[in-house]
BALOKOL-371094 format. One record per atom (N, C-alpha, C): residue in three letters; x, y, z. Coordinates in steps of 0.05 Angstrom, whole numbers, padded with zeros to 5 digits, always signed. Atoms other than C-alpha are relative to their C-alpha. Layout:
BALOKOL-371094
alaXYZ
...
***
This chain:
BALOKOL-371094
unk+00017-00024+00000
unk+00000+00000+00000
unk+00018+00025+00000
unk-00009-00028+00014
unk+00025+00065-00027
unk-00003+00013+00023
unk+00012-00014-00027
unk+00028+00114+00032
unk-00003+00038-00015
unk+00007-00028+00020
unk+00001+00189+00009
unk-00002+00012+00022
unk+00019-00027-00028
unk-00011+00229+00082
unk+00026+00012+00009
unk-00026-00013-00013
unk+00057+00261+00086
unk-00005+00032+00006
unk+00021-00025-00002
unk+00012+00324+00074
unk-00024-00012-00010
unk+00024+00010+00011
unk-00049+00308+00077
unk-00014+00023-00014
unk+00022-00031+00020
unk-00074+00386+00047
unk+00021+00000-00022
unk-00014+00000+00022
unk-00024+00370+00000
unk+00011-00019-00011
unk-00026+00017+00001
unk-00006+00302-00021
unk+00002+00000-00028
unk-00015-00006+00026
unk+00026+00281-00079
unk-00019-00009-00029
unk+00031+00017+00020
unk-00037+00237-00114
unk-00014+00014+00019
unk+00022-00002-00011
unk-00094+00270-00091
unk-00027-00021-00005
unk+00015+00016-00011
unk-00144+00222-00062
unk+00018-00031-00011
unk-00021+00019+00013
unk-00078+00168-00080
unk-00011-00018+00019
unk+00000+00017-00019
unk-00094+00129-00022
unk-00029-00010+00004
unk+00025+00015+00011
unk-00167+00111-00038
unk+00005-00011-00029
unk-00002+00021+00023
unk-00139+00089-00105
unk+00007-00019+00013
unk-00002+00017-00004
unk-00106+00042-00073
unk-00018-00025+00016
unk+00019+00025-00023
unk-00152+00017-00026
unk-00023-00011-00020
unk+00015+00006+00013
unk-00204+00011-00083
unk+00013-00031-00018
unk-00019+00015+00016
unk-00146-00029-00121
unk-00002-00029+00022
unk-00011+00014-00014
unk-00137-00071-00060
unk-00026-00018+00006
unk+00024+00006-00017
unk-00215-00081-00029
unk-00028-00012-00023
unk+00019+00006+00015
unk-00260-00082-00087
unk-00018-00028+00000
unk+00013+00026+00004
unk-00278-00158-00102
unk-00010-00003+00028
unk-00004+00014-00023
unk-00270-00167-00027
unk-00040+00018+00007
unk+00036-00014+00020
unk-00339-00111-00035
unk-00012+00002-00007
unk+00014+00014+00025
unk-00367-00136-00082
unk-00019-00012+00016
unk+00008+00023-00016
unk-00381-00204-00043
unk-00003+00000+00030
unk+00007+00000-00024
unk-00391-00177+00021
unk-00031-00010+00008
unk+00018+00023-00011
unk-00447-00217+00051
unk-00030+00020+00009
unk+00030-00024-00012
unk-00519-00174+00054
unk-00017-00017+00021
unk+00018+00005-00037
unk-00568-00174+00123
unk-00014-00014-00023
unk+00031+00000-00001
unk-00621-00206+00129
unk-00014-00007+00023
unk+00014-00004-00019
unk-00670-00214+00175
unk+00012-00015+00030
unk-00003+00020-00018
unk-00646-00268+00217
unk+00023+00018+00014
unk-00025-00022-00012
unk-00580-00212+00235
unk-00008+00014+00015
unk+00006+00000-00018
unk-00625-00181+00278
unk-00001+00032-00017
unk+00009-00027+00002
unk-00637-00094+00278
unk+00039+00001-00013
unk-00029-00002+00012
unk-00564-00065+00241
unk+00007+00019+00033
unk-00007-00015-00016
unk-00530-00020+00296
unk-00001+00030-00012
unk-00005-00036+00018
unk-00536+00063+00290
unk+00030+00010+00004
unk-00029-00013-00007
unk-00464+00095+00276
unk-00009+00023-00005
unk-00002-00025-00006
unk-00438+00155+00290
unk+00035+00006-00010
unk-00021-00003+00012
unk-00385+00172+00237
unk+00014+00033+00001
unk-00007-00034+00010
unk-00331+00231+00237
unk+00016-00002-00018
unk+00005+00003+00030
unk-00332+00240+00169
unk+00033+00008-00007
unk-00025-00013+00013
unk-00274+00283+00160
unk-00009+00009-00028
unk+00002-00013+00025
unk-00263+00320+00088
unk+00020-00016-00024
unk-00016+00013+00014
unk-00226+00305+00022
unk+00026-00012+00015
unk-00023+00022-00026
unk-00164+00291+00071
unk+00003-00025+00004
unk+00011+00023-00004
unk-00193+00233+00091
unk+00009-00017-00019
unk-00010+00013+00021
unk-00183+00207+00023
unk+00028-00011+00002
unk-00034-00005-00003
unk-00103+00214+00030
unk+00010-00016+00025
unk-00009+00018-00036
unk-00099+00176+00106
unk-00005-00029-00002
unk+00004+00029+00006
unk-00086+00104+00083
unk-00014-00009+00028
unk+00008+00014-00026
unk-00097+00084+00162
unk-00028+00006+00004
unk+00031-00017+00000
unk-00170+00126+00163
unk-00014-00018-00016
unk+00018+00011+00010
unk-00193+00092+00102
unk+00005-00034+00013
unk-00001+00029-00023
unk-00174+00030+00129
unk-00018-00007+00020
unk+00019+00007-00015
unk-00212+00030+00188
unk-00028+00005-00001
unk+00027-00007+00006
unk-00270+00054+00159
unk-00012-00020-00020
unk+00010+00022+00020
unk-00271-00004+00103
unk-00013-00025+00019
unk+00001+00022-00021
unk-00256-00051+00163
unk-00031+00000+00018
unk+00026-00013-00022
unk-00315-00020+00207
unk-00023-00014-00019
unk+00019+00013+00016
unk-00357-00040+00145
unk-00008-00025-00004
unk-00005+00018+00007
unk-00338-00104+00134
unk-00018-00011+00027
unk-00001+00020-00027
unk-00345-00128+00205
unk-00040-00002-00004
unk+00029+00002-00007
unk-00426-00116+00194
unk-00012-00002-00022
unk+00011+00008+00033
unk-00477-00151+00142
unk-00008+00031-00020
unk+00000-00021+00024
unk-00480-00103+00080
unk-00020+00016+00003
unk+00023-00008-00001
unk-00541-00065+00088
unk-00022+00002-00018
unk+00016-00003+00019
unk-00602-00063+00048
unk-00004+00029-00013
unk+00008-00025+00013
unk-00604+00015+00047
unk+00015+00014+00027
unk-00019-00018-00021
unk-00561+00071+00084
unk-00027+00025+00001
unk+00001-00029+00001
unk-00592+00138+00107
unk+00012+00017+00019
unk-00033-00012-00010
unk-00542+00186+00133
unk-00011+00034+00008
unk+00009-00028-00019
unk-00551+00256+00173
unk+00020+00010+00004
unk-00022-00016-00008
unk-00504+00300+00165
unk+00009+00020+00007
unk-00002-00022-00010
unk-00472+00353+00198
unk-00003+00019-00021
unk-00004-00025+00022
unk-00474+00393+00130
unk-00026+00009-00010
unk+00026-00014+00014
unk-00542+00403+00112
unk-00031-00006+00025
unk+00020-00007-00022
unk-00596+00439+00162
unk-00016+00010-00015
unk+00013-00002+00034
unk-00655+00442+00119
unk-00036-00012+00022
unk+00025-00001-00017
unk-00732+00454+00164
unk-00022+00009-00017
unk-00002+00025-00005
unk-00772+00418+00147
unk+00017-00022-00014
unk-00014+00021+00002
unk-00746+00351+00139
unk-00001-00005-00023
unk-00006-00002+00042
unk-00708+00343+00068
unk+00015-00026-00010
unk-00031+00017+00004
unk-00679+00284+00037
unk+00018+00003-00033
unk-00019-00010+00025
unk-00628+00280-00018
unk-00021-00015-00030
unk+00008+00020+00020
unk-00640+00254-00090
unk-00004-00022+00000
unk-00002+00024+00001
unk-00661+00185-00096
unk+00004-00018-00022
unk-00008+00011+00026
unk-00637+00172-00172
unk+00031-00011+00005
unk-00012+00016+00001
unk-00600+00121-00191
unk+00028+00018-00010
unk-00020-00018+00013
unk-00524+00157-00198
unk-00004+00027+00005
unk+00000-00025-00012
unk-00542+00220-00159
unk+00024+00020-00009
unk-00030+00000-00004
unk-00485+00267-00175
unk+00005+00014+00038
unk-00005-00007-00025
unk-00451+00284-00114
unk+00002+00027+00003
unk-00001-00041+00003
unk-00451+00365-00083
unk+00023-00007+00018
unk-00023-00001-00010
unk-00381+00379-00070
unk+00001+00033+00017
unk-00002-00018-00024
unk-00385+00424-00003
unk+00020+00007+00011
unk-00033-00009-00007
unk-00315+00449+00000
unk+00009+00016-00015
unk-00007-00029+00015
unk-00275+00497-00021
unk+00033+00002+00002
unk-00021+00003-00006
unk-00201+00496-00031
unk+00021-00020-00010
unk-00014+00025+00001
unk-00177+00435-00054
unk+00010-00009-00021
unk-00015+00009+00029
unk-00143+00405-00114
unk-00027-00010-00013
unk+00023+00009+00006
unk-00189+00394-00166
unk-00011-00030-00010
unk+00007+00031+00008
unk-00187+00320-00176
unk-00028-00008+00025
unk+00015+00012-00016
unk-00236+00324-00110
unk-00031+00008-00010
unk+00037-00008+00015
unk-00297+00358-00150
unk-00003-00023-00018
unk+00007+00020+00019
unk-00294+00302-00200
unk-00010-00027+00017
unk+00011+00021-00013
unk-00309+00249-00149
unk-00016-00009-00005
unk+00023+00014+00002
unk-00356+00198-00161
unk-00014-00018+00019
unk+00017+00023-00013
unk-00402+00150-00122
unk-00033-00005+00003
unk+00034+00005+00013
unk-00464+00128-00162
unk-00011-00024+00016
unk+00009+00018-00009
unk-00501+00095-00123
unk-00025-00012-00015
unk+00030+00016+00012
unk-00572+00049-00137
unk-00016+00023+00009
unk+00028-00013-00005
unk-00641+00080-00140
unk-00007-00002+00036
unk+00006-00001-00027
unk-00662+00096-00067
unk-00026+00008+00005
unk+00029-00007-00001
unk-00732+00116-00087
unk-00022-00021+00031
unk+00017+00015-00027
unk-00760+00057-00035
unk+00005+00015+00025
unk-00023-00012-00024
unk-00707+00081+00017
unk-00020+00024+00011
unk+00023-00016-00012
unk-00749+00146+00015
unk-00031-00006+00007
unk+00025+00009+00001
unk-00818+00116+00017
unk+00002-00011+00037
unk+00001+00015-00021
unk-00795+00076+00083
unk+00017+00023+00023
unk-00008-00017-00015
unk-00767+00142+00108
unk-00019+00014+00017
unk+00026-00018-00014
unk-00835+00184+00104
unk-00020-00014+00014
unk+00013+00017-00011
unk-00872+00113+00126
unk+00011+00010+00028
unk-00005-00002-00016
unk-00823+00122+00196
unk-00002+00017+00012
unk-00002-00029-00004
unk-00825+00199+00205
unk-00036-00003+00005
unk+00035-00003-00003
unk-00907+00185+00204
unk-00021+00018-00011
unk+00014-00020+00019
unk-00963+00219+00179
unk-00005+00030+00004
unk+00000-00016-00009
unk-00968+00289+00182
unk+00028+00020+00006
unk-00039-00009+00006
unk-00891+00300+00178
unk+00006+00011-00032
unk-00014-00007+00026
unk-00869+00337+00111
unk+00021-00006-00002
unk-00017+00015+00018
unk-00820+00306+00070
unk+00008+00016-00017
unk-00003-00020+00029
unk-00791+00362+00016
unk+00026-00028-00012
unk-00027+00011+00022
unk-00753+00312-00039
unk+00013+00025-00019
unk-00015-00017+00017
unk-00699+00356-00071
unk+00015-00023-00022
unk-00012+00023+00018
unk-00684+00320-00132
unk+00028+00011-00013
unk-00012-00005+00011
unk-00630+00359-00156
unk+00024+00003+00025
unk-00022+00009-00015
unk-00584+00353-00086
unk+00005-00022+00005
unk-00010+00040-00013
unk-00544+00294-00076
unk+00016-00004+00023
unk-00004+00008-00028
unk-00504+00267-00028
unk+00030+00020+00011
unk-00022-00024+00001
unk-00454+00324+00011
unk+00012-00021+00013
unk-00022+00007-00008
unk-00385+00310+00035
unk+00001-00022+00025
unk+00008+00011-00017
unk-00411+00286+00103
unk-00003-00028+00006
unk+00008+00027+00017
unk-00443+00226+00066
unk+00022-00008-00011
unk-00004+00021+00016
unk-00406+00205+00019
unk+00027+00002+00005
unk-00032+00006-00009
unk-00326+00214+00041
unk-00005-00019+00010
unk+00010+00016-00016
unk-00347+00165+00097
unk-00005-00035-00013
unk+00009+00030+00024
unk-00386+00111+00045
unk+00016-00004-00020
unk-00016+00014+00016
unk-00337+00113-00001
unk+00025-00020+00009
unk-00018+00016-00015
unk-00289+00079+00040
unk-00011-00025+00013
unk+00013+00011-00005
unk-00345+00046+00072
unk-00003-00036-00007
unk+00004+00024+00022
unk-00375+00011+00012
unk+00007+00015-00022
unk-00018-00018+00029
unk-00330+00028-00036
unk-00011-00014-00031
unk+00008+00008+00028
unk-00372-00015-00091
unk-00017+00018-00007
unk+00023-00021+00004
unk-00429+00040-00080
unk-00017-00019-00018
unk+00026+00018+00014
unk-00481-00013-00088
unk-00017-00018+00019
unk+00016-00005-00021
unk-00522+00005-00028
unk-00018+00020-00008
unk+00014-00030+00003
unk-00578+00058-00039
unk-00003+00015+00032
unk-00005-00014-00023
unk-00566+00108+00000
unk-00017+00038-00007
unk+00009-00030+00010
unk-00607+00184+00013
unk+00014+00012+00029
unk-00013-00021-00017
unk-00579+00235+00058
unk-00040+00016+00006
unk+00011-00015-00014
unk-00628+00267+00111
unk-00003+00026+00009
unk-00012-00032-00009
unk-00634+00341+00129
unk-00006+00000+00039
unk+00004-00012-00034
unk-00629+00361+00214
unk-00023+00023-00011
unk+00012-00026+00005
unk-00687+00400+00217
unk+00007+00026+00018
unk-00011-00016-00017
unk-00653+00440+00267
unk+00022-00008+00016
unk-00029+00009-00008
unk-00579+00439+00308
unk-00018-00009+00028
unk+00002+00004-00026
unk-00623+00429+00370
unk+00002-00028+00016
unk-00003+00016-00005
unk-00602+00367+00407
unk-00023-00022+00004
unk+00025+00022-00004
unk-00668+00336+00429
unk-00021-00002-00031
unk+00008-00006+00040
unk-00693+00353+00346
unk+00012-00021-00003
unk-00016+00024+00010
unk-00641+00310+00332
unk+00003-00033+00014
unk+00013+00026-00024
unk-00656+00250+00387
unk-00023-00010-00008
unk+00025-00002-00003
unk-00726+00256+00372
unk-00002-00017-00034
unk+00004+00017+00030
unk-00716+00241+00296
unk+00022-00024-00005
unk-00010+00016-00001
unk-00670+00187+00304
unk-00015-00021+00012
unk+00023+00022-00012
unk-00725+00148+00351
unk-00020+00005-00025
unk+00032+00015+00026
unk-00777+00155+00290
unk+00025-00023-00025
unk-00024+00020+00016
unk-00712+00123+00252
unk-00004-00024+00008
unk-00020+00033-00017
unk-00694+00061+00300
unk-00028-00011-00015
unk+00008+00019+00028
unk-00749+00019+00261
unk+00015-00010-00022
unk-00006+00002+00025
unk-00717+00023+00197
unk+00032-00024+00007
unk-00018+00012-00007
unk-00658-00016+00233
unk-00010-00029-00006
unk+00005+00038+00002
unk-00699-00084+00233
unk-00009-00007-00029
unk+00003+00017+00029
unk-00705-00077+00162
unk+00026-00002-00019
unk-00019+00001+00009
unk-00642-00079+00148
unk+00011+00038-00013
unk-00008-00032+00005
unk-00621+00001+00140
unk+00018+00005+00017
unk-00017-00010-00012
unk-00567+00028+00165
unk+00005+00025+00012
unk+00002-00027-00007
unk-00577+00096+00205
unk+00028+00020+00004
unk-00026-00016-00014
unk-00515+00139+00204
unk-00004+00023+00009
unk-00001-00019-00011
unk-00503+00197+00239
unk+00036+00012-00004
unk-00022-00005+00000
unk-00441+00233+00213
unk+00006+00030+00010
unk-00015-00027-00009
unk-00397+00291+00249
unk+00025+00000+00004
unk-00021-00001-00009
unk-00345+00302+00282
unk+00004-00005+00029
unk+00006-00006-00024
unk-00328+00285+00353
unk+00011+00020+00012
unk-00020-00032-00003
unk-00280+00346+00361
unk-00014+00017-00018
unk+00003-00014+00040
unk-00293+00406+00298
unk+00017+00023+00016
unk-00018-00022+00001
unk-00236+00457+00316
unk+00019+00004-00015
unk-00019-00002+00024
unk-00201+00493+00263
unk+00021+00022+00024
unk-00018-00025-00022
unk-00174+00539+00332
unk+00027-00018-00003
unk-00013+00015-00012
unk-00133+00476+00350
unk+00024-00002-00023
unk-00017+00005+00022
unk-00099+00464+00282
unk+00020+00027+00008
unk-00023-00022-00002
unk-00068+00538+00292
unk+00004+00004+00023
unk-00016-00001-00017
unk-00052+00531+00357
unk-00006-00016+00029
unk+00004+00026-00012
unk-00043+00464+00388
unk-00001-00002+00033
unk+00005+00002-00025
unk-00042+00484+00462
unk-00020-00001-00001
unk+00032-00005-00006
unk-00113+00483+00454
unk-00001-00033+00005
unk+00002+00021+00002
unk-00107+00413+00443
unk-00012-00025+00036
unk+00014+00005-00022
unk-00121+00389+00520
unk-00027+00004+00009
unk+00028-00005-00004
unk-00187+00413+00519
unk-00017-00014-00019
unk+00019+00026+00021
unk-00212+00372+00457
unk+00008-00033+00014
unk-00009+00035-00019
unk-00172+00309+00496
unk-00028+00002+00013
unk+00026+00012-00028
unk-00225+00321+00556
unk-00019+00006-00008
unk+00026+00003+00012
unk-00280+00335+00515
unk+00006-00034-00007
unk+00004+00035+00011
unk-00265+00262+00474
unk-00008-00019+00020
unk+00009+00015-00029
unk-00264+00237+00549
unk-00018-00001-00003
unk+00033-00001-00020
unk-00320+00256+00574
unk-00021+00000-00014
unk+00014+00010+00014
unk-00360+00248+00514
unk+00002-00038+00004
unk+00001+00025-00005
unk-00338+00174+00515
unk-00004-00013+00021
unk+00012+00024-00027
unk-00347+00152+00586
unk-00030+00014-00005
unk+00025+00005-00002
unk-00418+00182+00574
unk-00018-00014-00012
unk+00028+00027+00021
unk-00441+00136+00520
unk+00006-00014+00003
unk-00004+00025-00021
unk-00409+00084+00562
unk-00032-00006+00016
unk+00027-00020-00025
unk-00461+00107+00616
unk-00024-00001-00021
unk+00032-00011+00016
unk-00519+00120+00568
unk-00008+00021+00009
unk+00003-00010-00005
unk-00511+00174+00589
unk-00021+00031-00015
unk+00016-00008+00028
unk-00571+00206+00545
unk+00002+00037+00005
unk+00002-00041-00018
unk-00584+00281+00590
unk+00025+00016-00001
unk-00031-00017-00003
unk-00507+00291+00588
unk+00005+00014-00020
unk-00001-00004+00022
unk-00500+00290+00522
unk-00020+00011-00017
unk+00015-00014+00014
unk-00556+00323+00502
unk+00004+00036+00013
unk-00002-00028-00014
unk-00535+00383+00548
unk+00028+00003+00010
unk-00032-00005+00013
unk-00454+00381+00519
unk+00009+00034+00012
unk-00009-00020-00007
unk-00455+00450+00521
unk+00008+00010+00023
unk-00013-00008-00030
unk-00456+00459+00594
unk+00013-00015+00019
unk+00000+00020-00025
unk-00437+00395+00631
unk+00032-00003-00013
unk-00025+00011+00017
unk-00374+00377+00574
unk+00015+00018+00006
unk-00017-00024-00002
unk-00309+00412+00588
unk+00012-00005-00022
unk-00001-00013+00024
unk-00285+00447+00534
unk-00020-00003-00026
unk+00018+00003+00021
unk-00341+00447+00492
unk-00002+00017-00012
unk-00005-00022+00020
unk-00339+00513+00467
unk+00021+00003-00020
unk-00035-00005+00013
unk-00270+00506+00440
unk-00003-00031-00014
unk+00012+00032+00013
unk-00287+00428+00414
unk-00026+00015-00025
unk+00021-00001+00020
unk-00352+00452+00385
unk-00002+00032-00002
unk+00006-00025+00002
unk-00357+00527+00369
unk-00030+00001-00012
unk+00026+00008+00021
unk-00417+00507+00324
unk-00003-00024+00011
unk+00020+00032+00000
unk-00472+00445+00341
unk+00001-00019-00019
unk+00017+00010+00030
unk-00478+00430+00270
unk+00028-00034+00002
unk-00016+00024+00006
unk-00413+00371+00273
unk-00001-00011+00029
unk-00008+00022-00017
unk-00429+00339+00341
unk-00037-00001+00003
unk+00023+00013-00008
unk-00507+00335+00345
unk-00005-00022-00019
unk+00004+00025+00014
unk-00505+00281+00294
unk-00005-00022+00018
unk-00004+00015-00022
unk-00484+00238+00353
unk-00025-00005+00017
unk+00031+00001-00021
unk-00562+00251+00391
unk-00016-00013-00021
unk+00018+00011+00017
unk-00590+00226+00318
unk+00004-00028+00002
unk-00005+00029+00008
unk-00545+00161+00315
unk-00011-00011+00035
unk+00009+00008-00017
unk-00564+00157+00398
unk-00031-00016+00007
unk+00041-00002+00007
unk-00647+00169+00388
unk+00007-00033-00023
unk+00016+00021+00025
unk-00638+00109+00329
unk+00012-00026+00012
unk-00008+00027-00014
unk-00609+00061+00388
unk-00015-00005+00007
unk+00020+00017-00008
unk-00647+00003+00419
unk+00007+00014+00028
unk-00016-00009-00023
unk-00591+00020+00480
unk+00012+00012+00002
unk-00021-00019+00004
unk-00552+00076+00492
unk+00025-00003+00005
unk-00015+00001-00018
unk-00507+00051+00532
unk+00008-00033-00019
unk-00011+00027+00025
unk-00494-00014+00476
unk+00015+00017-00012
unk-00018-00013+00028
unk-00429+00027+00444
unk+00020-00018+00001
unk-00020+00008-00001
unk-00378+00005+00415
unk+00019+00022-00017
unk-00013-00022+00016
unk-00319+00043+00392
unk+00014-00018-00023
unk-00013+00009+00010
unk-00302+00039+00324
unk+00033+00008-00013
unk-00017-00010+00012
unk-00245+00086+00309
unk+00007+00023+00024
unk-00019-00009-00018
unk-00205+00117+00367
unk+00020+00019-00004
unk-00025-00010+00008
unk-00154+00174+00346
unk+00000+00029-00001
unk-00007-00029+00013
unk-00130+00247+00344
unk+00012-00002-00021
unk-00015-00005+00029
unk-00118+00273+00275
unk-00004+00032+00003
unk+00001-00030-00010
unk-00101+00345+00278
unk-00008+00011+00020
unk+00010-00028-00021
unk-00117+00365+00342
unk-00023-00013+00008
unk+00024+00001-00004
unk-00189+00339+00331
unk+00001-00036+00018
unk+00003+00034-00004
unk-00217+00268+00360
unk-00017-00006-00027
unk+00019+00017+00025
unk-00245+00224+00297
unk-00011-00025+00016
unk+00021+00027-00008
unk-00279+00171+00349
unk-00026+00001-00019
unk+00026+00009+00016
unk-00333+00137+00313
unk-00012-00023+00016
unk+00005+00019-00012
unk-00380+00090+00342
unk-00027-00008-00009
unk+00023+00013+00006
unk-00437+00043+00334
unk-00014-00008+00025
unk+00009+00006-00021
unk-00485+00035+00382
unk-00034-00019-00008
unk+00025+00016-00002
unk-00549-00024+00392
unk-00017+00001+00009
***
C-alpha cells in the first residue's frame, strides 16, 4: 500500500490512497455478505466523516472499510449530516447515480470530480416518510445529492457504492430535534437500514493553529466517551454545559449533534462500541456504533 498522508492538504496523488484501497478491497466488496433478517436490527453509527483529507490517510480509510466489513451489507443507508440543516425535513436525490454536491472549497481539483453512483433509493425514501409518520413533511430535492458528510465516509465504507443510499436534512442543530428524529428512525434498523449519523467528535479549526488548545478537545473526547459508556442520554444532550471544553471542541452544534441522531436510532444507549479511536489534527475522529 502506497502511503500518500505526508501532507495530507497537500499530497502528492490527490485522493492516492483511496486508489489504492479501491485497487486492493473491491472484489472483497463486491461479495460482502448482505443482512437479512435473521441478523437481527443493524446498529446506528456515528461517523466523523472528516473531508477530502480523509481520502489521502491510508490508516483512516482503512478502518473505515474494516468497520464496514465487520457488519452484514445493508439493504439501504440513510445518513444525517452535519452539513445540511434544511426545516422541514429534506432528503437527498433518490436517482440512480445521484451526482454528488461537493461542499468544500479549496482543494485540488481532482476532488470535484469524485464519483459515487449509487442504486435508486426511491423505496429508501418511501420507508423514510412511512417512519417519520403521517403528518410530517417530506420536501424531496431531486436535484441535491449526497454532501461531503455522506459520501467521504461511504466511499471507504462501501467502496462498490451498491447500497442505496439518501442523505437526511437536521431539521434544526437542536439536540433533542435530533434525538427525537432518530427514535422515529430506529425501526428502519430491523429492516435492514443502516442509520448513520455523521460529524465530528471534536470540529476545531482553533486547534490546528494553535495546538495548546489541544487538552481541551482530549477532555472533551473523554467525557463524551465515558458518557455513552453510561448511556448517558441528559449529558450528552446538554454538551454545552456539563462537557469541558465544549466551546472550544464545538464552536458550532452542526458537527457533534449528529451523535443525539445516531443515539435516538439506538435500541440502548449505553450498547457502544468504539469503532475508530484517534486524534488527527488536534481533533478526536472517534466513531462509534451503538445497539
Amino acid at each position: 500500500m502506497t502511503d500518500h498522508i505526508d501532507d495530507p492538504f497537500n499530497p502528492a496523488v490527490p485522493a492516492g490512497a483511496y486508489d489504492d484501497l479501491l485497487t486492493r478491497v473491491l472484489p472483497q466488496a463486491r461479495g460482502q455478505r448482505r443482512w437479512e433478517p435473521a441478523d437481527g436490527p443493524l446498529p446506528a453509527l456515528f461517523v466523523s466523516h472528516g473531508a477530502p483529507p480523509t481520502l489521502d490517510d491510508p490508516r483512516w480509510l482503512a478502518d473505515l472499510f474494516t468497520w464496514g466489513q465487520s457488519l452484514p451489507k445493508p439493504r439501504a443507508i440513510v445518513v444525517v449530516s452535519a452539513h445540511w440543516e434544511n426545516a422541514p425535513v429534506a432528503v437527498s436525490s433518490a436517482a440512480a447515480g445521484a451526482p454528488l454536491y461537493y461542499d468544500y472549497g479549496g482543494f485540488h481539483p481532482r476532488y470535484y470530480t469524485l464519483k459515487y453512483a449509487t442504486p435508486d433509493a426511491t423505496d429508501l425514501t418511501r420507508r423514510i416518510a412511512g417512519a417519520l409518520g403521517r403528518g410530517t413533511e417530506v420536501h424531496q430535492f431531486t436535484d441535491r445529492g449526497l454532501d461531503h458528510g455522506a459520501f467521504i465516509p461511504l466511499m471507504a465504507m462501501y467502496p462498490a457504492a451498491d447500497v442505496p443510499v439518501v442523505q437526511l436534512s437536521m431539521p434544526s442543530l437542536d439536540p433533542q430535534a435530533l434525538l427525537t428524529l432518530g427514535q422515529r428512525l430506529r425501526g428502519l434498523r430491523e429492516e435492514g437500514v443502516l442509520v448513520v449519523g455523521s460529524g465530528f467528535m471534536t470540529h476545531s479549526f482553533a486547534v490546528m493553529r494553535d495546538p495548546g488548545l489541544a487538552g481541551h478537545l482530549e477532555a472533551f473526547d473523554q467525557w463524551a466517551a465515558d458518557a455513552l459508556t453510561r448511556g448517558d442520554v441528559d449529558a450528552l444532550s446538554d454538551y454545552r454545559a456539563k462537557a469541558p471544553g465544549a466551546r472550544i471542541s464545538h464552536p458550532t452544534a452542526d458537527h457533534f449533534v449528529p451523535l443525539l441522531l445516531t443515539i435516538g436510532a439506538a435500541t440502548d444507549p449505553a450498547a457502544v462500541t468504539t469503532a475508530i479511536e484517534r486524534m488527527w489534527f488536534g481533533n478526536s475522529i472517534r466513531s462509534v456504533q451503538i445497539s
